[in-house]
FITIMI-796602 format. One record per residue (C-alpha): residue number from 1; x, y negated, z. Coordinates in steps of 0.2 Angstrom, whole numbers. Last residue first. Example, Ala and Ser with C-alpha at 12.3 -4.5 7.8 and 13.67 -1.06 7.14 Angstrom:
REM FITIMI-796602
<rec keti="2" xx="68" yy="5" zz="36"/>
<rec keti="1" xx="62" yy="22" zz="39"/>
//
This chain:
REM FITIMI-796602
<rec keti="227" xx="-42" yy="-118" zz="702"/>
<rec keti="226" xx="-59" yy="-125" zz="706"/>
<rec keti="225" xx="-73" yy="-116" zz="694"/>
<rec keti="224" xx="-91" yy="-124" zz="692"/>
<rec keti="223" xx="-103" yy="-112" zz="687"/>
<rec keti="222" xx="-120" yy="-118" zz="679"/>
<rec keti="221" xx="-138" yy="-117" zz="675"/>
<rec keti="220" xx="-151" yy="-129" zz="670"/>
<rec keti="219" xx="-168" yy="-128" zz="666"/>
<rec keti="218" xx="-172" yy="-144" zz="657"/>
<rec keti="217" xx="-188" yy="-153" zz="655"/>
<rec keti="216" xx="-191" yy="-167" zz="639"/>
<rec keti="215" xx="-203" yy="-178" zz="638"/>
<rec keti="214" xx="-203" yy="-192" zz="622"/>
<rec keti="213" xx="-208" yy="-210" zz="621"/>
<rec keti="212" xx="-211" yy="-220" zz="606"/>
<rec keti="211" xx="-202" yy="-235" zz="609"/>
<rec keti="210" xx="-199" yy="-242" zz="628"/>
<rec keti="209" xx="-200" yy="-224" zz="633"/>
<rec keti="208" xx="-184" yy="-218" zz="619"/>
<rec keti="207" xx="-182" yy="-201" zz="631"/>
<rec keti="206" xx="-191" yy="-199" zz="646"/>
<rec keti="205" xx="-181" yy="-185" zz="655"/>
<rec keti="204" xx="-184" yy="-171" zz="670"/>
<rec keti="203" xx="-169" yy="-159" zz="674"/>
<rec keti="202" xx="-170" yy="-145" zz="683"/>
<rec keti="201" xx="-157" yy="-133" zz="694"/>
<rec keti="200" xx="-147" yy="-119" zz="699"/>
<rec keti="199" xx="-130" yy="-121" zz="702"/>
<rec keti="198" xx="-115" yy="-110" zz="708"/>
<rec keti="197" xx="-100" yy="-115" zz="716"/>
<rec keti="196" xx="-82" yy="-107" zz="716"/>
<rec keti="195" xx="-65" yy="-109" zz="722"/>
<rec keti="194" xx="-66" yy="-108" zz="741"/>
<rec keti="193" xx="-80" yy="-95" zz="737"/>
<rec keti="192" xx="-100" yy="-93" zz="733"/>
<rec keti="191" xx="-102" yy="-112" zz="738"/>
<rec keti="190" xx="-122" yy="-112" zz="732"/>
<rec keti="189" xx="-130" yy="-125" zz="724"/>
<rec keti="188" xx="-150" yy="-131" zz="722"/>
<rec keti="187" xx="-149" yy="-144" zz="709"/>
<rec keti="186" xx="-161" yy="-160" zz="707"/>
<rec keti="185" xx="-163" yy="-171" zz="691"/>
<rec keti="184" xx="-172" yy="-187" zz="685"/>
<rec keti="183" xx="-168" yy="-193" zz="669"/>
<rec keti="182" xx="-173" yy="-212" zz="661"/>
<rec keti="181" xx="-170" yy="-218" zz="643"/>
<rec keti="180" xx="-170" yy="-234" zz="635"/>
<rec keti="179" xx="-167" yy="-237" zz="617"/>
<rec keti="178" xx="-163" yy="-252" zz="608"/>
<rec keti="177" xx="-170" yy="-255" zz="590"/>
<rec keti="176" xx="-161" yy="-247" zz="574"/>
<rec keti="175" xx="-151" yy="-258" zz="561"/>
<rec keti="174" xx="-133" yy="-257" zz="569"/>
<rec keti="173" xx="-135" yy="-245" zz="585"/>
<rec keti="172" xx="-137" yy="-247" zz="604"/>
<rec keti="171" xx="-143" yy="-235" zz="619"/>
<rec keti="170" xx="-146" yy="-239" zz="637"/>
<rec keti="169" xx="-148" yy="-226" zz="650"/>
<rec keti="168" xx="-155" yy="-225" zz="666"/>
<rec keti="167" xx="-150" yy="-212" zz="680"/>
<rec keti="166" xx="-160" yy="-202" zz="696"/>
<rec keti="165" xx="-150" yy="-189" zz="704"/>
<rec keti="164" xx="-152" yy="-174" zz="718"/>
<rec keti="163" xx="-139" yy="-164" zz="724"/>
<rec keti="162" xx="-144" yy="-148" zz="736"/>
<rec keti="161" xx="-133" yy="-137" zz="747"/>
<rec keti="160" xx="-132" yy="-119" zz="750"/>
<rec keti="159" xx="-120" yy="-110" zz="762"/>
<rec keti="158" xx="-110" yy="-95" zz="758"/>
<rec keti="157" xx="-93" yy="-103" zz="761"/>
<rec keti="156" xx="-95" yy="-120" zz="772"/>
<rec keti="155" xx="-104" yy="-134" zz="768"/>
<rec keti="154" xx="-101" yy="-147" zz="783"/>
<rec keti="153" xx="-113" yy="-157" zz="790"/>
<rec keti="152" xx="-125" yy="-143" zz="796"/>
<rec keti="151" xx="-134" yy="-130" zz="787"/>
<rec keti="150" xx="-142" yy="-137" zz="768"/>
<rec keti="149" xx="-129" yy="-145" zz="766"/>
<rec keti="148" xx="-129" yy="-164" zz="757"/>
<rec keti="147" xx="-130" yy="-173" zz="739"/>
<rec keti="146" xx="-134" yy="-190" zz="733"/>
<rec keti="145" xx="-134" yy="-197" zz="716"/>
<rec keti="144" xx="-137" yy="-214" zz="706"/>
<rec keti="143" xx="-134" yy="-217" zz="688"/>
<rec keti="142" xx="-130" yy="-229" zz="675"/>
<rec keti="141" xx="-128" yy="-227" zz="658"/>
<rec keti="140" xx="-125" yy="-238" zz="646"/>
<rec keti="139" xx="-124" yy="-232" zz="628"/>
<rec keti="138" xx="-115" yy="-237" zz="610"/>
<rec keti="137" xx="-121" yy="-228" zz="596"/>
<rec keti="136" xx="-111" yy="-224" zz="580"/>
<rec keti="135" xx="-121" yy="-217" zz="564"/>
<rec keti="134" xx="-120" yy="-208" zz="548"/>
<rec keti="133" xx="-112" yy="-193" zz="554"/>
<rec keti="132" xx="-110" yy="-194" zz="575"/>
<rec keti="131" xx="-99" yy="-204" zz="584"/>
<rec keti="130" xx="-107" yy="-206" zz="604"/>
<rec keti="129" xx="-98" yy="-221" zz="611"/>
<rec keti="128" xx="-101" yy="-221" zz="628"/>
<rec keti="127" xx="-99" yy="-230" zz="643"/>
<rec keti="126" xx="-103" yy="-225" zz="661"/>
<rec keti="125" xx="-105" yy="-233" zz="678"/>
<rec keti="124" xx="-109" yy="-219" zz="693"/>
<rec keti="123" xx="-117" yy="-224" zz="711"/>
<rec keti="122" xx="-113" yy="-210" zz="724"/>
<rec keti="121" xx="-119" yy="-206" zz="740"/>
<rec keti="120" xx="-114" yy="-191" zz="751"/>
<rec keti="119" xx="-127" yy="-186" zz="766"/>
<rec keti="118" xx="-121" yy="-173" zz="782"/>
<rec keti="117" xx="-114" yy="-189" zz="790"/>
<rec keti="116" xx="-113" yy="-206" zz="778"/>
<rec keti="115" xx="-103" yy="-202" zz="764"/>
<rec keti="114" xx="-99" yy="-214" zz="751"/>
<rec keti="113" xx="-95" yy="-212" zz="734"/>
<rec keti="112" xx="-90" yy="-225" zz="719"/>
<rec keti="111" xx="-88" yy="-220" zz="701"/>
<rec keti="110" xx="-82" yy="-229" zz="685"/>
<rec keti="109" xx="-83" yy="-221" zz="668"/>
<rec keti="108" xx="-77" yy="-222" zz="650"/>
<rec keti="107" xx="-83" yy="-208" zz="637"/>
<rec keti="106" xx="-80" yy="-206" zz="621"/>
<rec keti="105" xx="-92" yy="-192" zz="611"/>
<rec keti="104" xx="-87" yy="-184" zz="592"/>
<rec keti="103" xx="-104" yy="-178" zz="588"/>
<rec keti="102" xx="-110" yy="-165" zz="573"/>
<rec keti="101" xx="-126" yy="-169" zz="565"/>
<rec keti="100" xx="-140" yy="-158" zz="566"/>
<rec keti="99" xx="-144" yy="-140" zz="557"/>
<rec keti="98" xx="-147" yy="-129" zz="569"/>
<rec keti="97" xx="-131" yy="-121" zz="574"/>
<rec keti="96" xx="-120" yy="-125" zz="559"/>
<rec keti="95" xx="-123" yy="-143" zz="562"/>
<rec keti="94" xx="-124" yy="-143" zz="581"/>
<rec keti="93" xx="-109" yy="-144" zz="588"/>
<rec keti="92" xx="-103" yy="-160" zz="602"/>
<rec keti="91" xx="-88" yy="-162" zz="604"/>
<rec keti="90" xx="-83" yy="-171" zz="620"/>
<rec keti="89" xx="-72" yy="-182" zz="627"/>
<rec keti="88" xx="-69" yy="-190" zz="644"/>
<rec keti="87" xx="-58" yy="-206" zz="655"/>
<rec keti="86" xx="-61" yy="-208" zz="670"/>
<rec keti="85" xx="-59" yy="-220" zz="685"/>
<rec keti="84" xx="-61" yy="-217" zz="705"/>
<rec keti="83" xx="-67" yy="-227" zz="719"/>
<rec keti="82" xx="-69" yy="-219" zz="737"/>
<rec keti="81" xx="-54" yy="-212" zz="746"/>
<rec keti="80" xx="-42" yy="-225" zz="733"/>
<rec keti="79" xx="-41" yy="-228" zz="717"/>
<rec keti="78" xx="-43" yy="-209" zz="712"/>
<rec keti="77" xx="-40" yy="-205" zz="692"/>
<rec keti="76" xx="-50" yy="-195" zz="683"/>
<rec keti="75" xx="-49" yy="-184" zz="667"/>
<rec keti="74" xx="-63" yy="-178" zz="658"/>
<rec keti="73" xx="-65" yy="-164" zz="646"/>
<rec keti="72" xx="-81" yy="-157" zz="635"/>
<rec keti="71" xx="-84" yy="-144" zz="622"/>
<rec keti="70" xx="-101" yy="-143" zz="619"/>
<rec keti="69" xx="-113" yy="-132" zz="609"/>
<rec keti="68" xx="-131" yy="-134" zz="602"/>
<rec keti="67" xx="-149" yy="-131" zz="599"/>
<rec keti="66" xx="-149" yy="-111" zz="599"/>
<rec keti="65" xx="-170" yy="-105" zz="600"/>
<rec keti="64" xx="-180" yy="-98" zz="610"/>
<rec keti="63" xx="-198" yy="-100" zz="608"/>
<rec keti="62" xx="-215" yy="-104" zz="622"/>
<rec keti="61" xx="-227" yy="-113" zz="610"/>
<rec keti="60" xx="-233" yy="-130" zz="608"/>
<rec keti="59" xx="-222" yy="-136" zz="593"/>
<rec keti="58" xx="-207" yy="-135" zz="607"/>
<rec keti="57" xx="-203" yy="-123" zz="625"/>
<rec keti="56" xx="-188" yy="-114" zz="627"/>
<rec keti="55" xx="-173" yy="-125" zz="616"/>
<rec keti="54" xx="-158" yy="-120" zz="617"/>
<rec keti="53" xx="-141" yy="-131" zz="624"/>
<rec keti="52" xx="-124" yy="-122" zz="628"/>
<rec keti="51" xx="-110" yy="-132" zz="637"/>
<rec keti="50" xx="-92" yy="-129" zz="639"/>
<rec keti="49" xx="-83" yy="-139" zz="651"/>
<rec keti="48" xx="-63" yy="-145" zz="656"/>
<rec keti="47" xx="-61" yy="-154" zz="670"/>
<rec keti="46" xx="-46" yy="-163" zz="674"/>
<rec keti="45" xx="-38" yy="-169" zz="691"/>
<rec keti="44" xx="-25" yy="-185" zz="698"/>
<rec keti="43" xx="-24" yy="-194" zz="712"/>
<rec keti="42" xx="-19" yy="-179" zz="726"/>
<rec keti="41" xx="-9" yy="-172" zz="712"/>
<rec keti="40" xx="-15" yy="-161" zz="695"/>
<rec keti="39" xx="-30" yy="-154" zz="705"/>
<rec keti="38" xx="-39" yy="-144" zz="695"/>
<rec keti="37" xx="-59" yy="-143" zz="689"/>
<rec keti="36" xx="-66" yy="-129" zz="679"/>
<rec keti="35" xx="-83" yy="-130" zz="669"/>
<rec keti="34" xx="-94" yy="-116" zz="665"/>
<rec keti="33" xx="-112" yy="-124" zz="658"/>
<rec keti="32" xx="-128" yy="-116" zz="653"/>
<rec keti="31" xx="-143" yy="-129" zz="647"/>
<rec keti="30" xx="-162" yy="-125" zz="646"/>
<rec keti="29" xx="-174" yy="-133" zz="637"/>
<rec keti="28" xx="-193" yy="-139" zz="637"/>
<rec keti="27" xx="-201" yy="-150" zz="626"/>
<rec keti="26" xx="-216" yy="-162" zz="627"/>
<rec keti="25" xx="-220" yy="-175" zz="615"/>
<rec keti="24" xx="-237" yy="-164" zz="610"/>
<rec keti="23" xx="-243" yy="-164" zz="627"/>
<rec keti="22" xx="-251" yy="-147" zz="634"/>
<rec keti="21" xx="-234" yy="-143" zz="643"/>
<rec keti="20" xx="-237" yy="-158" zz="653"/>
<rec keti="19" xx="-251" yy="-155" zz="661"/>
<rec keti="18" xx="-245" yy="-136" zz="666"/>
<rec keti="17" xx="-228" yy="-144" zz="672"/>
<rec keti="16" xx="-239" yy="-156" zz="686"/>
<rec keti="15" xx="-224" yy="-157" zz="699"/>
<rec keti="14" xx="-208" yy="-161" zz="692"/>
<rec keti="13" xx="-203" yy="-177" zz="699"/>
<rec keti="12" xx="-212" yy="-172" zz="716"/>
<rec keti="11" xx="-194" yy="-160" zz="717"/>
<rec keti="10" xx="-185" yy="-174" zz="723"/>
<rec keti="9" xx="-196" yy="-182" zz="735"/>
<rec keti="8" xx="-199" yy="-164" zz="741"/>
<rec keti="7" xx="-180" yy="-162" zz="743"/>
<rec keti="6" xx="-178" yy="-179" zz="755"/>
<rec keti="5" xx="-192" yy="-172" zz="764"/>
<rec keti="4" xx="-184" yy="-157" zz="768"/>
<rec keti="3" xx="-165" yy="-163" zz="773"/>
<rec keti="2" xx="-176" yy="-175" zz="786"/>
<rec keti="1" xx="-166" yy="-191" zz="790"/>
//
């Protein structure tokens, strides 16, 4: 299998940004994270995030501007080499940021890997009950990812690798119509240290596309600490 063509198929997702930034259901977004991951015991770990969100691109003009902050934690459980169960919260704060309802988030999740060579596969089942104000919704979430070195079938320290996902997403609530959402992402990563990744990335969304459907591209940055 060819490493590069795999990549192109990924990044095609996000061709044509001039087009879309002329659309008036476009936004564009960036998303910092730091998050650390320890190992508890060989079957148990928890991760702990903090996410900032801010808008770059909305109205049809290039702004920044704060959108959000969230305080995540998950905690997982290994069933065996390739099944694991978790468990996460999150608190989501946007009312003193720009004016939005805060969220209290519950998450239940399932996850199944696979590594074939150089290539890991992974198929994730989620559950959320996202508590906001005056409303609860309940979403599905389903995604599928792959990730692999860039050199070899090992990454090893100062190497860069690439993940690349594609996920759907069901969302219910009393009195409003189901939405269905759909997110295509790809990351560039680089093992900077035993303990540490960096991650440079996009992310393409079509939020609400069975109703009135809205695009969103996200810039995305991160640190992911292992202590």
């Amino acid at each position: 299998m060819s490493y590069t063509k795999t990549l192109l198929v990924l990044l095609a997702c996000f061709a044509s940004l001039n087009t879309l930034f002329s659309q008036s259901d476009f936004e564009g977004l960036g998303e910092t994270s730091f998050a650390v991951n320890t190992n508890i015991n060989s079957n148990y770990k928890v991760n702990f995030a903090v996410r900032s969100r801010y808008y770059l691109y909305q109205k049809d003009d290039f702004n920044f501007e704060n959108r959000q902050l969230d305080f995540v934690h998950f905690s997982t459980l290994n069933l065996d080499y390739n099944h694991s169960v978790s468990l996460g919260v999150q608190y989501r704060i946007r009312e003193s940021i720009d004016g939005g309802s805060n969220e209290l988030r519950l998450t239940q999740q399932f996850n199944y890997t696979k590594k074939r060579e150089a290539i890991r596969f992974g198929h994730r089942v989620r559950f959320e009950q996202r508590i906001l104000e005056d409303l609860t919704i309940l979403r599905s979430r389903y995604r599928f990812a792959l990730d692999f070195p860039l050199n070899g079938e090992k990454l090893d320290i100062g190497e860069t690798y690439i993940v690349g996902s594609i996920e759907a997403l069901l969302s219910n609530s009393k009195n409003e119509k189901p939405e269905i959402d759909h997110r295509t992402t790809a990351h560039i990563g680089w093992l900077v240290s035993k303990s540490l990744k960096l991650q440079l990335g996009m992310e393409y969304r079509f939020e609400a596309y069975n109703l009135n459907t809205e695009q969103k591209l996200f810039l995305l940055t991160s640190g992911i600490l292992k202590i």
